[in-house]
C-alpha positions as CSV (number, residue, x, y, z in Angstrom):
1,X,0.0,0.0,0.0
2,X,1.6,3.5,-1.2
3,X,0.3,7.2,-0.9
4,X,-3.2,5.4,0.8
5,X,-4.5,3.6,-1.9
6,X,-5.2,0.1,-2.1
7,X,-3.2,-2.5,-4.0
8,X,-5.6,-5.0,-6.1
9,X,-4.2,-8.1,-7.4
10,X,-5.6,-9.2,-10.6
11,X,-4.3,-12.4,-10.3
12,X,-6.3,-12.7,-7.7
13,X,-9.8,-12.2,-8.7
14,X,-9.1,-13.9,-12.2
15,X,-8.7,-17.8,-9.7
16,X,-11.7,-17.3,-7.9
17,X,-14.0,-16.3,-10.9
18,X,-12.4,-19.5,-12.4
19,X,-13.1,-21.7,-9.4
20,X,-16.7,-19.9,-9.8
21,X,-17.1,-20.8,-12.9
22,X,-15.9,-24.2,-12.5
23,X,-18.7,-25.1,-10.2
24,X,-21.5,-23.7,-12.4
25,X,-20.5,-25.3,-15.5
26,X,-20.2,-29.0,-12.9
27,X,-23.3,-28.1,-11.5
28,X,-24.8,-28.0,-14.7
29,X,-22.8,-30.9,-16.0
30,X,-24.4,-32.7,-13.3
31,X,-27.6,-31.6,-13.5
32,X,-27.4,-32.6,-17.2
33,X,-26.0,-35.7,-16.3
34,X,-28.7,-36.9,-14.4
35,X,-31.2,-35.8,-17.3
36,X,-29.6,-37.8,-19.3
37,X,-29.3,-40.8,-17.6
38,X,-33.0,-40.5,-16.7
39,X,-33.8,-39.9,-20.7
40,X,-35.2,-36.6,-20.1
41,X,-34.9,-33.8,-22.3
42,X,-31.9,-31.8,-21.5
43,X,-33.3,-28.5,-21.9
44,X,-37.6,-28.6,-21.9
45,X,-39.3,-29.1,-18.6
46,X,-40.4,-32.2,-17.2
47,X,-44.2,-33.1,-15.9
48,X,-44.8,-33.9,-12.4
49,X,-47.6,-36.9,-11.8
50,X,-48.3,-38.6,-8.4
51,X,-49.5,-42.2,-7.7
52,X,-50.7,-44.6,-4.4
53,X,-49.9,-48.0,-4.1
54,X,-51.0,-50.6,-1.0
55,X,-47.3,-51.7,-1.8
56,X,-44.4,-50.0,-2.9
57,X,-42.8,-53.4,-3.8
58,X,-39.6,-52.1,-3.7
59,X,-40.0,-48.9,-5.6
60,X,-37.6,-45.8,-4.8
61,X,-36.7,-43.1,-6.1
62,X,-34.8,-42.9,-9.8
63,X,-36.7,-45.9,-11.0
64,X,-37.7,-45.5,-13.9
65,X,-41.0,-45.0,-15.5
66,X,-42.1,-46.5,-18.6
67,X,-45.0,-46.8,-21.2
68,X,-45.3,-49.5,-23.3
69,X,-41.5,-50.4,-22.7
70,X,-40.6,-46.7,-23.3
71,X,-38.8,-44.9,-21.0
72,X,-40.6,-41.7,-20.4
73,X,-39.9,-40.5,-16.4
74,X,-38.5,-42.0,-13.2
75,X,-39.2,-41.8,-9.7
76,X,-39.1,-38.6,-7.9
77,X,-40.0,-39.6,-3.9
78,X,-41.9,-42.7,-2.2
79,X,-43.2,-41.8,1.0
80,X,-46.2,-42.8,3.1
81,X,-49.1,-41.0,3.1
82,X,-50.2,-40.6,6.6
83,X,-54.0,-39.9,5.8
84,X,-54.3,-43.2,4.5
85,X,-50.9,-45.0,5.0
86,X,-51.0,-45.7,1.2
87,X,-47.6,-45.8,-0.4
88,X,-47.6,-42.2,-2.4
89,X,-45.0,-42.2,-5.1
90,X,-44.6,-38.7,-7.2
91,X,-42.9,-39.0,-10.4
92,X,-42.3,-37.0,-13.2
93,X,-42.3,-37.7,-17.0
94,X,-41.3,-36.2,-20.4
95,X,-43.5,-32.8,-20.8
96,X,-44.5,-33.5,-24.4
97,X,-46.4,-37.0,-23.3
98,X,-49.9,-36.2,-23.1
99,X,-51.4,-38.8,-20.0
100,X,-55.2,-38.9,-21.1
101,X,-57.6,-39.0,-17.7
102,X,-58.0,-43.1,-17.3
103,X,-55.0,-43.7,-17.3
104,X,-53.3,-46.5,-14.7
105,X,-50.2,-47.0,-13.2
106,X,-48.5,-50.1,-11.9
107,X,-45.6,-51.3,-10.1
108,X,-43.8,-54.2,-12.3
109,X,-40.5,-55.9,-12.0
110,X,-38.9,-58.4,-9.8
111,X,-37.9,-56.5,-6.2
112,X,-35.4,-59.7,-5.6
113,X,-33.5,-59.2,-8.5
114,X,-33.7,-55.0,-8.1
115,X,-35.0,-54.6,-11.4
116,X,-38.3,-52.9,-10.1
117,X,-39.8,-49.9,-12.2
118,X,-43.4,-48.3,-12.6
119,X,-45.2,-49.1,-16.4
120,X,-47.8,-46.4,-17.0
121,X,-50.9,-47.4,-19.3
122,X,-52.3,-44.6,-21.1
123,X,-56.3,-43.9,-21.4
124,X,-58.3,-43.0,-24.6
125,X,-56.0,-40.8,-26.1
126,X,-59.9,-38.6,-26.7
127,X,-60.2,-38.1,-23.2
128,X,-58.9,-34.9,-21.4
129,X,-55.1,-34.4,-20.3
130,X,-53.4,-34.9,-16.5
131,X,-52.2,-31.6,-16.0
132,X,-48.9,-31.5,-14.2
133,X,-49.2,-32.0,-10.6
134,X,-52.1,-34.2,-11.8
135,X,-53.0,-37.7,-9.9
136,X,-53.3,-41.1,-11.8
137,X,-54.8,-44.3,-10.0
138,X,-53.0,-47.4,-9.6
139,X,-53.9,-51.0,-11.3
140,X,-53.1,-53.1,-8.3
141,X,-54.0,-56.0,-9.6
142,X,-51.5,-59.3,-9.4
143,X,-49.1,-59.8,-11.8
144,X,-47.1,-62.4,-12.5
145,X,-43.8,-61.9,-10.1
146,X,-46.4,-60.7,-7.2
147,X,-48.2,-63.8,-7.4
148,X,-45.0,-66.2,-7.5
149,X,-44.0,-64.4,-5.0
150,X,-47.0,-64.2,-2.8
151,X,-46.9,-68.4,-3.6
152,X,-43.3,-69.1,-3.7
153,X,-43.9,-70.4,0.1
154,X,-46.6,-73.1,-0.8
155,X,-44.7,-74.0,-3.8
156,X,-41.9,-75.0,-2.2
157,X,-43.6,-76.7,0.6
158,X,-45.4,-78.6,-2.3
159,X,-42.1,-79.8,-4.3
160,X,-40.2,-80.7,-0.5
161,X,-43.3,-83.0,0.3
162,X,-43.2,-84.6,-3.4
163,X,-39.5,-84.8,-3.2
164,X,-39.6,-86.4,0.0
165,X,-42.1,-89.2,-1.6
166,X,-39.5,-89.6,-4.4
167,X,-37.3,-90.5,-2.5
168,X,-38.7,-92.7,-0.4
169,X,-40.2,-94.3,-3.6
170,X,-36.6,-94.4,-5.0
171,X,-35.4,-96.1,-1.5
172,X,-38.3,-98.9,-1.9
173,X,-37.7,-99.8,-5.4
174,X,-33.9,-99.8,-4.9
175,X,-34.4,-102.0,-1.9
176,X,-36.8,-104.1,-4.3
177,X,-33.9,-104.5,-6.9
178,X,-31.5,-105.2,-4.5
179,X,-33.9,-108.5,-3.3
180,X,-33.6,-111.4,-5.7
181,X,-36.8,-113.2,-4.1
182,X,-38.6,-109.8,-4.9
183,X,-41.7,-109.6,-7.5
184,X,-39.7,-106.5,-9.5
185,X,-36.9,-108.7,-9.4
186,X,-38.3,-111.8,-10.8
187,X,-40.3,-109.5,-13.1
188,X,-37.4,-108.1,-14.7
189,X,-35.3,-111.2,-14.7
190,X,-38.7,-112.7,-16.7
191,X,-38.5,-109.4,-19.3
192,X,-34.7,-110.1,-19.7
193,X,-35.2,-113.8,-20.7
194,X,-37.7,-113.4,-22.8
195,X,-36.1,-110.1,-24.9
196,X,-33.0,-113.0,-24.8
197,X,-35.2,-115.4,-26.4
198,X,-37.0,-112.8,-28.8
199,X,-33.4,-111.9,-29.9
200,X,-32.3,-115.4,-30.7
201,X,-35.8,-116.3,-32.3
202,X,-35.0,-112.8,-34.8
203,X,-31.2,-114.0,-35.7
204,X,-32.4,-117.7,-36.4
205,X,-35.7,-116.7,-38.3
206,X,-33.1,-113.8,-40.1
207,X,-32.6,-115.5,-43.3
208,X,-36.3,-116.5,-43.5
209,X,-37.2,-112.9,-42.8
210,X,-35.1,-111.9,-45.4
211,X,-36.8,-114.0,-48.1
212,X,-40.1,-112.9,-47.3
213,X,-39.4,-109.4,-47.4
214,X,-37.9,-110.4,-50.9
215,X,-40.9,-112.3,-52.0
216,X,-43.0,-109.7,-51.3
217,X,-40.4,-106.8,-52.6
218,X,-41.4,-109.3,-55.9
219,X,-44.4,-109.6,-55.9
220,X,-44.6,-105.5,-55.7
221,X,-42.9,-105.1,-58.6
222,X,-44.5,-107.9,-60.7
223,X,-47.8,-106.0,-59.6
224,X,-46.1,-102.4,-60.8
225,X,-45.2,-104.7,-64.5
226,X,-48.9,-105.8,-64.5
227,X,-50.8,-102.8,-63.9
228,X,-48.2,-101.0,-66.2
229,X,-48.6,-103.7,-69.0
230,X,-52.3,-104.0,-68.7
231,X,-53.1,-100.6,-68.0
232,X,-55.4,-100.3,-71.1
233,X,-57.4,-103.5,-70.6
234,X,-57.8,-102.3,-66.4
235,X,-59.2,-99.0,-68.5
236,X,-61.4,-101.1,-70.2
237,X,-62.5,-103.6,-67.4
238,X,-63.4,-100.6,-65.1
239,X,-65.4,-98.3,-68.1
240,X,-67.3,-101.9,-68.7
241,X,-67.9,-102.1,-64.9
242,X,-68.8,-98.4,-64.7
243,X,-71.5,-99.1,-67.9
244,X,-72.8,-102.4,-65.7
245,X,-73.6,-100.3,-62.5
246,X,-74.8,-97.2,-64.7
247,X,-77.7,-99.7,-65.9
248,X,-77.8,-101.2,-62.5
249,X,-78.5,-98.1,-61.2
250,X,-81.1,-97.2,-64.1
251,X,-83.0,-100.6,-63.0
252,X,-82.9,-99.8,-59.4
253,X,-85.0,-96.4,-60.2
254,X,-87.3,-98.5,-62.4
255,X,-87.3,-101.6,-59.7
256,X,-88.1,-98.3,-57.1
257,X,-91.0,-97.1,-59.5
258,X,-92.5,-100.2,-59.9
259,X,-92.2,-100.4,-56.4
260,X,-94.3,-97.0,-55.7
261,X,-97.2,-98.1,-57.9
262,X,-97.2,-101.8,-56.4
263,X,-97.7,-99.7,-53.1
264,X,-100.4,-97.5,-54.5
265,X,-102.3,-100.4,-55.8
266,X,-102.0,-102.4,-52.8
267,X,-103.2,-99.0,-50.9
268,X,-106.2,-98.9,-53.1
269,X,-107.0,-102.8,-52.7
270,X,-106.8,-102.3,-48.6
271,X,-109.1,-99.4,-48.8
272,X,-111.8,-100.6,-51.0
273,X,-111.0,-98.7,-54.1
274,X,-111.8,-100.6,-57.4
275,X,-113.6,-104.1,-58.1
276,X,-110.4,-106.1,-55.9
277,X,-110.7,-103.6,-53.7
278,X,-114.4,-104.5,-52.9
279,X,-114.4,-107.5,-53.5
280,X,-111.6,-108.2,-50.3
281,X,-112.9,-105.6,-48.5
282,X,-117.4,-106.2,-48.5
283,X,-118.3,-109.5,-47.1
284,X,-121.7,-109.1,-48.9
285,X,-120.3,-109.1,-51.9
286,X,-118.3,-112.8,-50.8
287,X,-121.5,-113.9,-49.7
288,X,-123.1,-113.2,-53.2
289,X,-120.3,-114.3,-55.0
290,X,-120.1,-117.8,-53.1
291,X,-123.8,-117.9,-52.6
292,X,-124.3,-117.7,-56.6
293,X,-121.1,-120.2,-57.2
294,X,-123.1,-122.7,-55.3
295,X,-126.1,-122.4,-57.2
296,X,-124.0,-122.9,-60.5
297,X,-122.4,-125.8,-59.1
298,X,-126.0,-127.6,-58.0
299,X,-126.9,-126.1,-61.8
300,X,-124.4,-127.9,-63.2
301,X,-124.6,-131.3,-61.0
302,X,-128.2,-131.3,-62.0
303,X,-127.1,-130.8,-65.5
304,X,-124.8,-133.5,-65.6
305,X,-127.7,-135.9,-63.5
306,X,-130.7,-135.0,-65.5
307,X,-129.3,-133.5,-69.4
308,X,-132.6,-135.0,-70.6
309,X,-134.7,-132.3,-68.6
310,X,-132.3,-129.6,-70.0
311,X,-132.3,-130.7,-73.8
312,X,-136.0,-131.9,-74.5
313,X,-136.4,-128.4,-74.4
314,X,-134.2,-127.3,-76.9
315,X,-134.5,-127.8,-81.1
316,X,-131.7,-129.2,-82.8
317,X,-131.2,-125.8,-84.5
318,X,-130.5,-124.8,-81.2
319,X,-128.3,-127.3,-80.6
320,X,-126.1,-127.0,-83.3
């Protein structure tokens, strides 16, 4: 200091406004940073949304927030609302997303592994907008982690007890195995004779085998030659066969129509219809009819009795 003024160093002043500067531009870094990681925009705002659960299910802050696998947010705060004890999780996503009104959140992700994030479901994209600060209701319903979870217990209470009667099923049968007086024993011994036997029966029969599947190998191909060779007279045979059943079929329609008039006729008959008709169905008329056979008969015993009585009265211009 000379003459009462004071001495500034410039040197000075020009270190701290770099250390000043240093911690904005790492402030912002880091405030970037964390954007970034969190896929936000780096420089628009950000939408704030809240949520309650029953269950956080291992939710905290910085998970992320999803919609239809998309990235969109992450967790702000989990904390427990004390008007309800509800889990109340705030959270904020991309500012350009529009979350219609009906839309759900939920809590998905396995909590053991630490992969545990919140999917959001959007509503009818028709319906009106969340504004920020907004709430959205939770789907609490099970999934499939919660439920494995919630059952993992049972399960493996269920697959101890059926292990425990494997193995006591494996110690039975191996104590079975182990005793040659045993039924599974015997049993086996009985299957291993008789595949023995099977075996020797194939090897001895081999050649036999052989020459049948040769035969009919044969007999295959002679076949092939024959239909081959005689392809034309087959073509024949069959058109002559198809001809036969055409006209068999043509008689069967006539045989059927015959049939249908046979019926008619016999329909008529049974209900009166017509002279056979009446005379089956009137008795009188029997009685006539026989009646007046009889008198013909008696007419002609007389006849043949007495044929003086008949041809005294007759001339012999009648007669002849």
């Amino acid at each position: 200091m000379q003459n009462g003024s004071v001495d500034i160093n410039p040197m000075k002043y020009a270190n701290e406004l770099k250390v000043g500067v240093s911690i904005i531009l790492s402030t912002l870094i880091f405030i970037l940073g964390i954007r970034f990681f969190e896929d936000l925009p780096l420089f628009r705002g950000t939408k704030q949304l809240e949520t309650e659960f029953t269950d956080a299910a291992g939710l905290i802050s910085g998970n992320q927030v999803r919609v239809n696998g998309v990235n969109v947010g992450s967790i702000n705060e989990v904390w427990i609302n004390p008007e309800n004890n509800r889990v109340r999780v705030q959270f904020h996503v991309k500012n350009d997303l529009v979350v219609p009104e009906g839309s759900l959140t939920k809590i998905t992700g396995f909590d053991a592994l630490g992969v545990v994030r919140m999917d959001m479901t959007l509503g009818d994209p028709t319906h009106p907008p969340i504004e920020s600060g907004g709430f959205v209701p939770a789907d609490e319903t099970e999934d499939l982690f919660t439920s494995l979870t919630s059952r993992a217990p049972a399960l493996v209470n269920r697959v101890d007890s059926v292990l425990v009667g494997l193995d006591a099923t494996l110690r039975t049968t191996h104590t079975l195995l182990d005793d040659p007086d045993s039924d599974v024993r015997q049993t086996l011994v009985s299957v291993r004779t008789s595949l023995t036997t099977l075996s020797e029966l194939v090897q001895a029969q081999k050649g036999r085998l052989t020459g049948i599947l040769a035969n009919t190998e044969h007999l295959t191909g002679n076949l092939d030659t024959l239909l081959t060779e005689q392809g034309d007279s087959m073509g024949v045979a069959v058109h002559n066969l198809n001809q036969v059943l055409l006209r068999l079929d043509r008689n069967l329609e006539t045989f059927e129509s015959t049939n249908a008039s046979l019926d008619r006729i016999i329909a008529k008959i049974d209900n009166g219809e017509g002279t056979i008709g009446r005379l089956i169905n009137d008795e009188s008329m029997y009685v006539k009819l026989d009646s007046t056979l009889d008198g013909v008969n008696t007419l002609l015993l007389d006849f043949q009795t007495h044929p003086r009585k008949y041809l005294r009265e007759l001339k012999l211009v009648d007669l002849f």
